[in-house]
LODREN-836680 format. One record per residue (C-alpha): residue in three letters; x negated, y negated, z negated; residue number from 1. Coordinates in steps of 0.001 Angstrom, whole numbers. Layout:
# LODREN-836680
{residuo = ala, X = X, Y = Y, Z = Z, num = NUM}
...
***
This chain:
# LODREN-836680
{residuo = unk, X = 9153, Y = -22496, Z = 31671, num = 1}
{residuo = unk, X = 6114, Y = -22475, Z = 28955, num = 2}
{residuo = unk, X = 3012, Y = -21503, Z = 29624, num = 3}
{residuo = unk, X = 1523, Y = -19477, Z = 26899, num = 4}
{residuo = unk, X = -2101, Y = -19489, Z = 26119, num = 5}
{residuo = unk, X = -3054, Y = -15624, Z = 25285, num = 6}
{residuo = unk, X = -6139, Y = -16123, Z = 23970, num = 7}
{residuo = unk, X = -4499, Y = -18779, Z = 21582, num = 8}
{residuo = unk, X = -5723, Y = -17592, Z = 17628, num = 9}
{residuo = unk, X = -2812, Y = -17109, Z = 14730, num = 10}
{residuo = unk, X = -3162, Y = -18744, Z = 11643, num = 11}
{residuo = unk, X = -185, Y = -18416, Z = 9078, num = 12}
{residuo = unk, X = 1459, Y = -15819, Z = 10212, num = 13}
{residuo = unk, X = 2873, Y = -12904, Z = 8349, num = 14}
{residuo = unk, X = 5786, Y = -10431, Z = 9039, num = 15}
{residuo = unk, X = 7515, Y = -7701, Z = 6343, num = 16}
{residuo = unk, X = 8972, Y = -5035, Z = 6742, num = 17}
{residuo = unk, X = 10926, Y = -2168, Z = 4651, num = 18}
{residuo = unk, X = 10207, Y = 1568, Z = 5295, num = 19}
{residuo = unk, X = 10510, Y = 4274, Z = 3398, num = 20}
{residuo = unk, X = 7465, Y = 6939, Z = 2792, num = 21}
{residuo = unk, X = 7617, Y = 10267, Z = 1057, num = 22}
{residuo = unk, X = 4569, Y = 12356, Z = 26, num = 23}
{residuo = unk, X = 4759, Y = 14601, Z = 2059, num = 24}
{residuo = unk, X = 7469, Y = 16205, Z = 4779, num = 25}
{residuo = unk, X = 8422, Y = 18971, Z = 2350, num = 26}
{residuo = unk, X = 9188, Y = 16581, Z = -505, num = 27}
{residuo = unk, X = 12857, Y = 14966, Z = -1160, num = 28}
{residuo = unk, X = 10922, Y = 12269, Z = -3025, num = 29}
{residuo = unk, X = 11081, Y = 8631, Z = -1177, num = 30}
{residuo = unk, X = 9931, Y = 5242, Z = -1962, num = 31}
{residuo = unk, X = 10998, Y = 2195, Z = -343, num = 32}
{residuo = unk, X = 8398, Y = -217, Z = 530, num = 33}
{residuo = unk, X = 7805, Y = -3790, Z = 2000, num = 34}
{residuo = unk, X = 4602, Y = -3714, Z = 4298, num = 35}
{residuo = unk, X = 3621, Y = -7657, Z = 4671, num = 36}
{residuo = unk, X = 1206, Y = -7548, Z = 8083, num = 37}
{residuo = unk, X = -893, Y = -10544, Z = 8176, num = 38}
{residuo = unk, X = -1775, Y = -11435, Z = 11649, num = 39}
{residuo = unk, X = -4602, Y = -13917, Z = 11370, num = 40}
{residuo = unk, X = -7400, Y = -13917, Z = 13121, num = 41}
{residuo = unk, X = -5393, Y = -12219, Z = 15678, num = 42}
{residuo = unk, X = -4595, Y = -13525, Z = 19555, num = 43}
{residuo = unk, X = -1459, Y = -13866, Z = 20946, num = 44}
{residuo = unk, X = -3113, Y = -11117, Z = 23511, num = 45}
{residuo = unk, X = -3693, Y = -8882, Z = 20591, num = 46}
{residuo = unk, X = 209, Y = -9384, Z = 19114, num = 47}
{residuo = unk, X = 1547, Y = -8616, Z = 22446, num = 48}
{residuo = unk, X = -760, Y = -5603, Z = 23290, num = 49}
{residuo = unk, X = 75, Y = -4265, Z = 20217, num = 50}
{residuo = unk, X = 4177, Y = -4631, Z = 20439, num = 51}
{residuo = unk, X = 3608, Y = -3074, Z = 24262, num = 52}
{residuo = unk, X = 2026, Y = -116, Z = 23026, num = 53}
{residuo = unk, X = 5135, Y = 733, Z = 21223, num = 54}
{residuo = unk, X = 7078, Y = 102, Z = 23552, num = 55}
{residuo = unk, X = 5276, Y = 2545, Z = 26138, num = 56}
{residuo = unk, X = 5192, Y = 5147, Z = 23588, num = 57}
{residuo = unk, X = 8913, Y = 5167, Z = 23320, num = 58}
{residuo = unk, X = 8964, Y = 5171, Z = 27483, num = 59}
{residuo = unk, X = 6386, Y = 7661, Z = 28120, num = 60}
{residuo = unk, X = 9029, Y = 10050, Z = 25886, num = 61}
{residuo = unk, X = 11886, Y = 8908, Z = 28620, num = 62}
{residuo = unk, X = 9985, Y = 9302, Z = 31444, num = 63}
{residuo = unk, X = 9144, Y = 13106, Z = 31226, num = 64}
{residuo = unk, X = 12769, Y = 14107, Z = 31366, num = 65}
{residuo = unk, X = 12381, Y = 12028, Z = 35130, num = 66}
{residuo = unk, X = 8719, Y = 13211, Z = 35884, num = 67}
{residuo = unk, X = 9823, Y = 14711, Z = 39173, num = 68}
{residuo = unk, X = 11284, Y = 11523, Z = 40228, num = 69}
{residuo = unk, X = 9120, Y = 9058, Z = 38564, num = 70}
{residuo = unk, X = 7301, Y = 6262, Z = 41357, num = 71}
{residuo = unk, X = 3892, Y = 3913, Z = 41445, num = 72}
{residuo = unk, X = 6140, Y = 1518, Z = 39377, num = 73}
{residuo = unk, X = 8735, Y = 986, Z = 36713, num = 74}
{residuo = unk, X = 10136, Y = -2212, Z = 35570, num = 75}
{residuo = unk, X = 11481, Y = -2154, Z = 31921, num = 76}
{residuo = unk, X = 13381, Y = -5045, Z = 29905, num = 77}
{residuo = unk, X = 12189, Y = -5095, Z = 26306, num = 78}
{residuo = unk, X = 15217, Y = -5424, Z = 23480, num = 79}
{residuo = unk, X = 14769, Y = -7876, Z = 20285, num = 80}
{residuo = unk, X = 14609, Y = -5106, Z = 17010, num = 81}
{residuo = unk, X = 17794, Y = -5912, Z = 16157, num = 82}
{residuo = unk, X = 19369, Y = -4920, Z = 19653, num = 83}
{residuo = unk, X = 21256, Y = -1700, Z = 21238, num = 84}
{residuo = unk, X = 18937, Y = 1110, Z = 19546, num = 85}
{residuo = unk, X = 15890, Y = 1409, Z = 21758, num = 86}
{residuo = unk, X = 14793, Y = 5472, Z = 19971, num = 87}
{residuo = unk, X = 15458, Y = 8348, Z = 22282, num = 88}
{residuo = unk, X = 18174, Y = 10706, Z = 20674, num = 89}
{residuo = unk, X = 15767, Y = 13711, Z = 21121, num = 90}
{residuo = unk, X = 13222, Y = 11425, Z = 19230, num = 91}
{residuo = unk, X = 15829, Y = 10327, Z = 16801, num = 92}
{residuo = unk, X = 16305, Y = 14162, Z = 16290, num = 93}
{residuo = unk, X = 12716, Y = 15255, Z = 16022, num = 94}
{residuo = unk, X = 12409, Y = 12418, Z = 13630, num = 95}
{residuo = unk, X = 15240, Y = 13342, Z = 11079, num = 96}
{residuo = unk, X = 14179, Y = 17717, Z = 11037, num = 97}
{residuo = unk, X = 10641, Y = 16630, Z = 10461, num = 98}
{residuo = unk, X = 11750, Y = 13989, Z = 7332, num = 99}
{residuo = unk, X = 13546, Y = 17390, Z = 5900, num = 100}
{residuo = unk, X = 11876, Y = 20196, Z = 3821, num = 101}
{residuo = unk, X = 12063, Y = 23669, Z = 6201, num = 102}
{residuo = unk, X = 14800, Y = 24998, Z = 4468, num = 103}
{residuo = unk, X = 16820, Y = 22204, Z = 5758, num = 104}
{residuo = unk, X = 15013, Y = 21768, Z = 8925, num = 105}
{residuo = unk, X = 16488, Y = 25418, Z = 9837, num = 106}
{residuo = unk, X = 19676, Y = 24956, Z = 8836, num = 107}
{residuo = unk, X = 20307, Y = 21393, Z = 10585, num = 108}
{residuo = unk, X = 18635, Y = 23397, Z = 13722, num = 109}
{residuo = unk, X = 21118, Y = 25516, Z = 13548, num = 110}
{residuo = unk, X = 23953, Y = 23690, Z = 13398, num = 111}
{residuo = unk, X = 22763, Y = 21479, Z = 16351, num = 112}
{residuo = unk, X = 22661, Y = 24617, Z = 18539, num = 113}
{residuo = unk, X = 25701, Y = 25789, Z = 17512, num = 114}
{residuo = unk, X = 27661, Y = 22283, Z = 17760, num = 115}
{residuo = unk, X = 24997, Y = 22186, Z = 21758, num = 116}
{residuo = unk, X = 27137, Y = 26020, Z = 22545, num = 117}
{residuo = unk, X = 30275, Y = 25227, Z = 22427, num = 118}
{residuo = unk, X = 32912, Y = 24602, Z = 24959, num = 119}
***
């Protein structure tokens, strides 16, 4: 096993990424962009506090559907990006009404209680 140095500096090192931004969240306007994030300067420390608060985020969300039953500790196995998607469905949900102009938001609302009512 490796021992990592945290406080170890990063020199060289930048990652890219494609995402898409619109204007606003009423407009049907996109553009795709590639974010290059440079990370020097940075510490390991830094890298790996930053990737953890994401991943927290998306497991505070979880956890209040099991607040009741929650203990002093849970243990949690992060997933490469490319792995099993790691975004709650009700997230995934919230994500794609809010990316729609309200017209649409209603409508695709709609249908997902509809489709939630049946038997």
């Amino acid at each position: 096993m490796t021992t990592l140095d945290m406080n170890m500096v990063i020199s060289g090192v930048t990652l890219s990424k494609v995402c898409s931004v619109k204007a606003d969240e009423d407009s049907t306007e996109s553009k795709q962009v590639t974010v290059n994030v440079k990370y020097d300067g940075l510490t390991l420390k830094d890298v790996f506090t930053k990737a953890l608060s994401s991943d927290i985020i998306k497991w505070q969300t979880s956890a209040r559907k099991r607040f009741d039953i929650l203990g002093k500790a849970e243990n949690v196995t992060a997933k490469s990006p490319g792995a099993a998607p790691q975004v709650d469905p009700e997230l995934a949900i919230i994500a794609r009404a809010q990316s729609m102009t309200k017209d649409e938001r209603k409508a695709y609302l709609a249908d997902l209680i509809e489709k939630a009512e049946r038997e």
